[in-house]
N, CA, C and O atoms as CSV, one atom per row, in Angstrom:
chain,resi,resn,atom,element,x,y,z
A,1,UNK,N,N,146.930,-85.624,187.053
A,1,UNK,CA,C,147.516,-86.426,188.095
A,1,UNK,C,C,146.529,-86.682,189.214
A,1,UNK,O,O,146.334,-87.772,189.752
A,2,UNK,N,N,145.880,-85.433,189.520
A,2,UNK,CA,C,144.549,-86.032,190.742
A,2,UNK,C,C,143.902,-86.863,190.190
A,2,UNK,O,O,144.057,-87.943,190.759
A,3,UNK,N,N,143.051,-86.940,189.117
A,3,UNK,CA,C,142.378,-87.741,188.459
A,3,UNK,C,C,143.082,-88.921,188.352
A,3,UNK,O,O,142.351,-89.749,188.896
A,4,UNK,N,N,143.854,-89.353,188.052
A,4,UNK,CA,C,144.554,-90.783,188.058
A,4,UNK,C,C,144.621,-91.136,190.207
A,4,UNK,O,O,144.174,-91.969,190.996
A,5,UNK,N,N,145.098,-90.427,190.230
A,5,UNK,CA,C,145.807,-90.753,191.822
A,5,UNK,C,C,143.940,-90.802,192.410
A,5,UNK,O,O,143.855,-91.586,193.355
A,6,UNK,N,N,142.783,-90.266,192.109
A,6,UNK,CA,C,141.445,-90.454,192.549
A,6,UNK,C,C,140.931,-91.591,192.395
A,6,UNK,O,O,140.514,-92.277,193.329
A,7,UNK,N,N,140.900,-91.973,190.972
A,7,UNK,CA,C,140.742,-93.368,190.196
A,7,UNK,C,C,141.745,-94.418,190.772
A,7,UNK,O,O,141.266,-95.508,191.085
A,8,UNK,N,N,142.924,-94.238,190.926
A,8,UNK,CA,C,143.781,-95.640,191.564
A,8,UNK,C,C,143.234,-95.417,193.340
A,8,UNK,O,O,143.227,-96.599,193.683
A,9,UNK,N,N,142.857,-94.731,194.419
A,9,UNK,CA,C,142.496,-94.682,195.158
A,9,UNK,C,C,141.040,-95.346,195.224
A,9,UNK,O,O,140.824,-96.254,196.027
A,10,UNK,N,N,139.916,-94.806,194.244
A,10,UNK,CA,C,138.927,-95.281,194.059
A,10,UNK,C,C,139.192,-97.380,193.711
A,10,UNK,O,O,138.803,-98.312,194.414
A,11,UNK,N,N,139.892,-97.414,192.525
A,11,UNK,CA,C,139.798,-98.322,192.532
A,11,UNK,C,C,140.300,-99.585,193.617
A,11,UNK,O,O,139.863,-100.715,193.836
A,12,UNK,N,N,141.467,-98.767,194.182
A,12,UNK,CA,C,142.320,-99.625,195.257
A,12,UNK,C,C,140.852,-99.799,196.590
A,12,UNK,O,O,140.745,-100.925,197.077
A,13,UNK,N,N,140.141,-99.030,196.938
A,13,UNK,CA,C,139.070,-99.063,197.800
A,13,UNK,C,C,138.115,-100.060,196.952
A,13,UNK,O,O,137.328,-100.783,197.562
A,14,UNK,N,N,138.179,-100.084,195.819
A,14,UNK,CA,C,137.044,-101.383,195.983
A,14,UNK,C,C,137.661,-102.801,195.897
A,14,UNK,O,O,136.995,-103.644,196.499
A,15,UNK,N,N,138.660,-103.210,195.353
A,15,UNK,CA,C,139.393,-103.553,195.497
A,15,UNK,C,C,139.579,-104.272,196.932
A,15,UNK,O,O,139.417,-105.489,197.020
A,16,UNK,N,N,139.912,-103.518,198.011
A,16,UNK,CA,C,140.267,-103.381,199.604
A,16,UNK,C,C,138.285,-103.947,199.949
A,16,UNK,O,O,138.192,-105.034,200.520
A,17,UNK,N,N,137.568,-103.568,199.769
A,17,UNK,CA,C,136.098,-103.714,199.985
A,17,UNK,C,C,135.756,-104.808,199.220
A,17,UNK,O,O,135.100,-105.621,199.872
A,18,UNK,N,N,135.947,-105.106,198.149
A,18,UNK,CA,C,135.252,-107.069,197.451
A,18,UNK,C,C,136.485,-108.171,198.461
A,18,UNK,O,O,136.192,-109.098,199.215
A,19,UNK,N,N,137.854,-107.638,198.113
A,19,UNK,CA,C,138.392,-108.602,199.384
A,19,UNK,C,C,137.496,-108.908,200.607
A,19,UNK,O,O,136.891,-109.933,200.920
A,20,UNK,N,N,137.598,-107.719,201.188
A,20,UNK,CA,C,136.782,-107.673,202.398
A,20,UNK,C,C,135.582,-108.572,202.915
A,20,UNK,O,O,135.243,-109.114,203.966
A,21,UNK,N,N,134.860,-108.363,200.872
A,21,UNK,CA,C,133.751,-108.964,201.460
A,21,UNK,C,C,134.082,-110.340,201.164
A,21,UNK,O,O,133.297,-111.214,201.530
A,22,UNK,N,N,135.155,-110.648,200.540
A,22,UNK,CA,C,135.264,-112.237,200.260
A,22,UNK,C,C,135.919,-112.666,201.976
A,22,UNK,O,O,135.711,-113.654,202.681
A,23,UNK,N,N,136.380,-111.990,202.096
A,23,UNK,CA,C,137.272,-112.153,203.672
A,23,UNK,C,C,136.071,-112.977,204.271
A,23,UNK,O,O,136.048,-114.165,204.593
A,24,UNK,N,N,134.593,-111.554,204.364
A,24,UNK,CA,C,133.401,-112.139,205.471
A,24,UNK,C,C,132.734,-113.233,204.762
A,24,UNK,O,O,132.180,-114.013,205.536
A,25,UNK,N,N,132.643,-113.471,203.751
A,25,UNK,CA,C,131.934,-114.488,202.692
A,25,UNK,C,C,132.863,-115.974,203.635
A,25,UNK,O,O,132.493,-116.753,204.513
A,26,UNK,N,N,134.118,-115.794,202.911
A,26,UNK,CA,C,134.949,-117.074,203.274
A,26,UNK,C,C,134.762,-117.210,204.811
A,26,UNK,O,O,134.740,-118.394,205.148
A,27,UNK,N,N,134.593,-116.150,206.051
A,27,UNK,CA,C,134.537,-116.576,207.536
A,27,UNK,C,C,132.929,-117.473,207.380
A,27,UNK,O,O,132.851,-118.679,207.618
A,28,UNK,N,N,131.804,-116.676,206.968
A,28,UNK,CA,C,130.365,-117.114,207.210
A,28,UNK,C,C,130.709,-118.855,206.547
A,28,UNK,O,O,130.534,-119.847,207.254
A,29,UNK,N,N,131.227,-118.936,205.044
A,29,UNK,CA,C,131.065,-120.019,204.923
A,29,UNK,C,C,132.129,-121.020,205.568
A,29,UNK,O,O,131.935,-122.235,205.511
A,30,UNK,N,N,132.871,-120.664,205.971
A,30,UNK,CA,C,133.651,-121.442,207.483
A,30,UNK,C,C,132.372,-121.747,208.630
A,30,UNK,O,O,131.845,-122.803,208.981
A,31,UNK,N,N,132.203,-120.710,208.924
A,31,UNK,CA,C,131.408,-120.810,210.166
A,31,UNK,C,C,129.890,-121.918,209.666
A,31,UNK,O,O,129.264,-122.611,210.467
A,32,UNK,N,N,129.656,-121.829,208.479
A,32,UNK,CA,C,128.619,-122.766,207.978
A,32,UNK,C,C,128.727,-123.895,207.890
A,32,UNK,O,O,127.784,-124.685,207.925
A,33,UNK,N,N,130.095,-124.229,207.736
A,33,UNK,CA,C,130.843,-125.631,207.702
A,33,UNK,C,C,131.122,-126.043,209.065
A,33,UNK,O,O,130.850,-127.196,209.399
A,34,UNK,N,N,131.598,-125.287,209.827
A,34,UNK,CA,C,131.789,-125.123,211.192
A,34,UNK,C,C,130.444,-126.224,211.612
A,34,UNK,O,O,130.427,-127.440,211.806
A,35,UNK,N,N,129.381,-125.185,211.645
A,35,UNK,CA,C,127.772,-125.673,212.047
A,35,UNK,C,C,127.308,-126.854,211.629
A,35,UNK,O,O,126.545,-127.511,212.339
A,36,UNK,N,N,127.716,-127.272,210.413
A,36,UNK,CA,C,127.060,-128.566,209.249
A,36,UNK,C,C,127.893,-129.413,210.045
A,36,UNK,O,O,127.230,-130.318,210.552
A,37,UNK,N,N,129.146,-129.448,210.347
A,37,UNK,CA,C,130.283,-130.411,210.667
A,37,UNK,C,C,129.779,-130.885,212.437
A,37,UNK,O,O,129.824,-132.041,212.857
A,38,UNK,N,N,129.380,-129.827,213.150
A,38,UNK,CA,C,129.099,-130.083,214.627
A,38,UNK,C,C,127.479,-130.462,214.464
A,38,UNK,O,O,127.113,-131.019,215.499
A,39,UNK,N,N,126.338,-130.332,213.449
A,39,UNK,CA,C,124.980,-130.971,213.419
A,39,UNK,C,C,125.761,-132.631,213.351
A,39,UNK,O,O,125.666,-133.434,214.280
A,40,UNK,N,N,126.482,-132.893,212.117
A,40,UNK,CA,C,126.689,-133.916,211.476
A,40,UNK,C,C,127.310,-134.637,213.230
A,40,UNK,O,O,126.550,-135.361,213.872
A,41,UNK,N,N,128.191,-134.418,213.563
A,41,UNK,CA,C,128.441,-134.777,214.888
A,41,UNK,C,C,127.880,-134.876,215.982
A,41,UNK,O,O,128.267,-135.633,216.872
A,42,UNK,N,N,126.531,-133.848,216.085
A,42,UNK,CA,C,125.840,-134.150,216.821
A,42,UNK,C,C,124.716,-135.321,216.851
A,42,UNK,O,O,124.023,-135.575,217.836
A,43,UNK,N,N,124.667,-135.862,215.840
A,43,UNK,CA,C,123.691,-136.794,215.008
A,43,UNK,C,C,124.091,-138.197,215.302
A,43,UNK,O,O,123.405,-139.125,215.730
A,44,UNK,N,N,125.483,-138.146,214.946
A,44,UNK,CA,C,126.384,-139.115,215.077
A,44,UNK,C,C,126.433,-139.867,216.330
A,44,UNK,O,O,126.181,-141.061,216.489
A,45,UNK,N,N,126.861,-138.838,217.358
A,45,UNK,CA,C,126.418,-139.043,218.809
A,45,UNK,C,C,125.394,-139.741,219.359
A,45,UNK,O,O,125.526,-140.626,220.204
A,46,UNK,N,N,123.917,-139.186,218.683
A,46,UNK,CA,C,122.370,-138.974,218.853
A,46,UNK,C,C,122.406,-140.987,218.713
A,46,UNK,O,O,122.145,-141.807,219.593
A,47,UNK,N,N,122.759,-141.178,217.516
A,47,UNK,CA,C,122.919,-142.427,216.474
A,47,UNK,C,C,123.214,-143.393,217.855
A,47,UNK,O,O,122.393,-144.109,218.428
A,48,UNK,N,N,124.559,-143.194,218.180
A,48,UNK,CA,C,125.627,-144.139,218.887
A,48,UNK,C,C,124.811,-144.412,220.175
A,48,UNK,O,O,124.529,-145.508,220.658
A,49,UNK,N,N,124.390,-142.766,220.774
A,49,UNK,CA,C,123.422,-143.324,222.019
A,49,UNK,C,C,122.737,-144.231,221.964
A,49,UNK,O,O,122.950,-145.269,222.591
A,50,UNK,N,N,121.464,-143.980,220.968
A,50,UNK,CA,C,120.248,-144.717,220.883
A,50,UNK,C,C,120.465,-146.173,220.671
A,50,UNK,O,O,119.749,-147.080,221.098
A,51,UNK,N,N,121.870,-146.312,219.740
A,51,UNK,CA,C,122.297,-147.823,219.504
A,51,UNK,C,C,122.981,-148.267,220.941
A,51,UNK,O,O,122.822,-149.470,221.150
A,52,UNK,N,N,123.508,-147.764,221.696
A,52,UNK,CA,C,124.100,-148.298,222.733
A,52,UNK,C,C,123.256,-148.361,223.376
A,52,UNK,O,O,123.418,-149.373,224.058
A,53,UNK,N,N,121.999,-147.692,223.734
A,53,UNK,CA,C,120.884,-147.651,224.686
A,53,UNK,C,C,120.001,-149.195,224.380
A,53,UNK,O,O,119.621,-150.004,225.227
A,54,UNK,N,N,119.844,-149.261,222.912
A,54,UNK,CA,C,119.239,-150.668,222.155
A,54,UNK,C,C,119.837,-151.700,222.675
A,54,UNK,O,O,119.169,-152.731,222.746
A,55,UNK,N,N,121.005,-151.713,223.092
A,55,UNK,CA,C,122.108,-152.932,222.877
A,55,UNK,C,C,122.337,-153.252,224.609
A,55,UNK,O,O,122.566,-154.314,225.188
A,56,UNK,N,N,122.198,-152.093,225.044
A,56,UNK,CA,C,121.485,-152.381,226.520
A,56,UNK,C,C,120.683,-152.780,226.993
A,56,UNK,O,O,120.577,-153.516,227.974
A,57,UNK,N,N,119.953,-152.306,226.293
A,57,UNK,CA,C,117.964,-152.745,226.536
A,57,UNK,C,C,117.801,-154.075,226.189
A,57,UNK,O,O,117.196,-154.774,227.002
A,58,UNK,N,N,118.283,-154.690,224.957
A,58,UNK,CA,C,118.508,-155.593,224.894
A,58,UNK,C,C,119.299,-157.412,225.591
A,58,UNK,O,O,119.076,-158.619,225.503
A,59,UNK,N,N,119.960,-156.755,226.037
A,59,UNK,CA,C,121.263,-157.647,226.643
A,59,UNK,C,C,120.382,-157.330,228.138
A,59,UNK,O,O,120.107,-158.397,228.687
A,60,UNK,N,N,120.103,-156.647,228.570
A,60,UNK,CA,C,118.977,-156.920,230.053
A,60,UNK,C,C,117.814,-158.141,229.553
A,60,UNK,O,O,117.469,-159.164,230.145
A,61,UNK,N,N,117.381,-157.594,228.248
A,61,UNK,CA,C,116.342,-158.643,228.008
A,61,UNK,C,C,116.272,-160.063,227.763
A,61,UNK,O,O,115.395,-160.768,228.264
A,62,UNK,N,N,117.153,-160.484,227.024
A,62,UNK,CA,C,118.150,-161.604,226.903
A,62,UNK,C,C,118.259,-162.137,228.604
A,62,UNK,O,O,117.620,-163.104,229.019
A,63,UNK,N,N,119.161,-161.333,229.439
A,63,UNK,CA,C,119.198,-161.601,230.635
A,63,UNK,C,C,118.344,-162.391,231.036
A,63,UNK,O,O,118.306,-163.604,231.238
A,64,UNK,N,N,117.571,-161.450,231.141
A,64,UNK,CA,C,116.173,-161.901,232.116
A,64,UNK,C,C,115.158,-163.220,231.457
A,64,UNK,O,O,114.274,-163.801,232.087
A,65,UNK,N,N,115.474,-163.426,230.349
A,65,UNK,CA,C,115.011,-164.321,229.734
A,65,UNK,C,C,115.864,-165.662,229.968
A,65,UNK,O,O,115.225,-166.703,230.120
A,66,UNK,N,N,117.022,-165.696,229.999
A,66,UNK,CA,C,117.681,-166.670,230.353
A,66,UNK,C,C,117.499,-167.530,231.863
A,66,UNK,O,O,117.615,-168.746,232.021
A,67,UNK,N,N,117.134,-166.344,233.045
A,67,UNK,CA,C,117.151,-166.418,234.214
A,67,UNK,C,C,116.026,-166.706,234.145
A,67,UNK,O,O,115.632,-166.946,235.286
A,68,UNK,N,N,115.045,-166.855,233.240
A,68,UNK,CA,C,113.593,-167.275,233.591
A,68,UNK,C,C,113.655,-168.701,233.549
A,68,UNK,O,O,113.131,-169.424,234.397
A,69,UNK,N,N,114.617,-169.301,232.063
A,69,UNK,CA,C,114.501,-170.315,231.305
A,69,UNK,C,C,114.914,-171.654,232.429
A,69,UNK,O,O,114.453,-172.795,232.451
A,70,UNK,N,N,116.094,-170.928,233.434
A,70,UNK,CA,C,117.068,-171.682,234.469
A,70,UNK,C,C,115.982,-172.874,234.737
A,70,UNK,O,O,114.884,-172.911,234.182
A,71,UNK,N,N,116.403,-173.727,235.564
A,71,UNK,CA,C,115.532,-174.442,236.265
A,71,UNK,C,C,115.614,-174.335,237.515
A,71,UNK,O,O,116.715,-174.431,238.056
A,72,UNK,N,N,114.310,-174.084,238.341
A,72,UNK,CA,C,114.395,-173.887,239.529
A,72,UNK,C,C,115.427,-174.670,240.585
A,72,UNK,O,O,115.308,-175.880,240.782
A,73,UNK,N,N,116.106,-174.136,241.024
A,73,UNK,CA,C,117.060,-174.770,242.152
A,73,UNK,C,C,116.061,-174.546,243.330
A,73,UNK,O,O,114.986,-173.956,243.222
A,74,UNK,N,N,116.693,-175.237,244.756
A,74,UNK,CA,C,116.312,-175.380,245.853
A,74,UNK,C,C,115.849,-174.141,246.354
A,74,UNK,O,O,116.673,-173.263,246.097
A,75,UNK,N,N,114.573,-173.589,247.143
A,75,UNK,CA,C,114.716,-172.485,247.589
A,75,UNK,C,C,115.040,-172.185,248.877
A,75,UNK,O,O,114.681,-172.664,249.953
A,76,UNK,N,N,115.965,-171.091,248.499
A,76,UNK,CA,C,117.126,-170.716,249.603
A,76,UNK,C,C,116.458,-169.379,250.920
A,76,UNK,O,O,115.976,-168.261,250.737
A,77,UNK,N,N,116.685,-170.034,251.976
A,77,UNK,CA,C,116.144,-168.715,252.943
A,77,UNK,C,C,116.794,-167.225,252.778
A,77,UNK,O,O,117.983,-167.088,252.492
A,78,UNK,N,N,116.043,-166.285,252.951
A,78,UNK,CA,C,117.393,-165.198,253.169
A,78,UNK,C,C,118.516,-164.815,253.707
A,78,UNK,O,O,119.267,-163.881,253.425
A,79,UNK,N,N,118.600,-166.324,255.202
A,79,UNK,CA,C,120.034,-165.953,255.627
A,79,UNK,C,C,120.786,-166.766,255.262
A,79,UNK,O,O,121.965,-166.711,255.613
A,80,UNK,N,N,120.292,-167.801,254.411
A,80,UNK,CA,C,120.998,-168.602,253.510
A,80,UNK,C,C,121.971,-168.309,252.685
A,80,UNK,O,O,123.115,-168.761,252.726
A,81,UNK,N,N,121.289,-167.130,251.507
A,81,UNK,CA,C,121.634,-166.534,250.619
A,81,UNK,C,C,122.468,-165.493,251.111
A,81,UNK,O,O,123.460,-165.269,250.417
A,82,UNK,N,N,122.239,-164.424,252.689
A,82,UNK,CA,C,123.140,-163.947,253.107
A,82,UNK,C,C,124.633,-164.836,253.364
A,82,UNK,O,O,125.543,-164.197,252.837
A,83,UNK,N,N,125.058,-165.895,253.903
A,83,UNK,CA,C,125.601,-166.708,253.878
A,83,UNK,C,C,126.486,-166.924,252.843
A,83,UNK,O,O,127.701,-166.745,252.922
A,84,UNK,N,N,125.706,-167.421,251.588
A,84,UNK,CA,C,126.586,-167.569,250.777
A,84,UNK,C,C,127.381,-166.321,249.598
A,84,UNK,O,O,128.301,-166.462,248.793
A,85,UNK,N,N,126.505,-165.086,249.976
A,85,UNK,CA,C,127.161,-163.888,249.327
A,85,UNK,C,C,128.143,-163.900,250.260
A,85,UNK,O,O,129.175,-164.182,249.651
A,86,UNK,N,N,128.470,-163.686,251.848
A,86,UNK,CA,C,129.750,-163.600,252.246
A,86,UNK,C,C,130.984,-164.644,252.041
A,86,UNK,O,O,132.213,-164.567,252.061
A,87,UNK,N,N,130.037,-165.632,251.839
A,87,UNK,CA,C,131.423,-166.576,251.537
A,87,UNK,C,C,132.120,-166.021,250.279
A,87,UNK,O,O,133.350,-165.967,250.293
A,88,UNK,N,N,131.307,-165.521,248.976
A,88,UNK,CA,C,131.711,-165.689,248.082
A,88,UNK,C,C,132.708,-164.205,248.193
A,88,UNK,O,O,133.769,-164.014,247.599
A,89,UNK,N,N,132.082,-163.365,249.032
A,89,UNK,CA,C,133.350,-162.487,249.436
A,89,UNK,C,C,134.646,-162.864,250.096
A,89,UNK,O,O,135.521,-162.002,250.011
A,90,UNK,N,N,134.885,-163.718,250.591
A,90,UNK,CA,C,135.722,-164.073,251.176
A,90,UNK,C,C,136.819,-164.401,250.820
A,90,UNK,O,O,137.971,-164.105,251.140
A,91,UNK,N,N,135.896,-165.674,249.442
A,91,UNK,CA,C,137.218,-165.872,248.240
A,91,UNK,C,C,137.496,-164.718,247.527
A,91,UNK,O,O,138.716,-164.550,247.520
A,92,UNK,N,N,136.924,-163.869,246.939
A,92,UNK,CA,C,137.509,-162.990,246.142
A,92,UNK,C,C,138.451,-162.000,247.121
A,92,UNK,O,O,139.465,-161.530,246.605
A,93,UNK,N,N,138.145,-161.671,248.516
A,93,UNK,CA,C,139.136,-160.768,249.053
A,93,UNK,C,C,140.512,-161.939,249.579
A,93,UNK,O,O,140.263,-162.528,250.631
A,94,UNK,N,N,141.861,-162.270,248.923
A,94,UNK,CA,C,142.483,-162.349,249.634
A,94,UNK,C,C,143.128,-162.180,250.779
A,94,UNK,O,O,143.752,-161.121,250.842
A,95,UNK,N,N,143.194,-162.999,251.872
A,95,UNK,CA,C,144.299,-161.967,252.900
A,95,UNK,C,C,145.526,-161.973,253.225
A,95,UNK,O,O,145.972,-161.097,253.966
């Protein structure tokens, strides 16, 4: 009877110990997926910046290219141009 009750103890402990280690196996490869899933996201991010940064950089450039292309209008003094920025405040603030 010890001998059996040693052996089902023995075996129930390894048993209790390969779980175990599948327990830490299955957390690490969580936590690996975890890591792969937040690189993959961090990349993603990395991606979206650099394209939104492009698409900025761009659309300034465009800009400024357009504003080159204009044809010169009259040139305006600076209190000219002060002038007509307040007017144009004026309309946009209702009173």
């Amino acid at each position: 009877m010890v001998s059996s009750v040693s052996a089902w103890f023995v075996q129930s402990s390894v048993i209790m110990t390969s779980e175990k280690k599948a327990s830490q196996c299955d957390t690490r490869m969580a936590e690996h997926r975890r890591g792969e899933n937040s690189k993959f996201r961090r990349e993603q991010e990395e991606e979206l910046l650099l394209k939104a940064w492009e698409n900025m950089s761009f659309a300034l450039r465009q800009q400024t290219v357009y504003e080159d292309l204009r044809p010169p209008g009259p040139v305006q003094s600076f209190l000219s141009k002060q002038r007509q920025s307040s007017r144009r405040r004026r309309v946009l603030q209702p009173r």
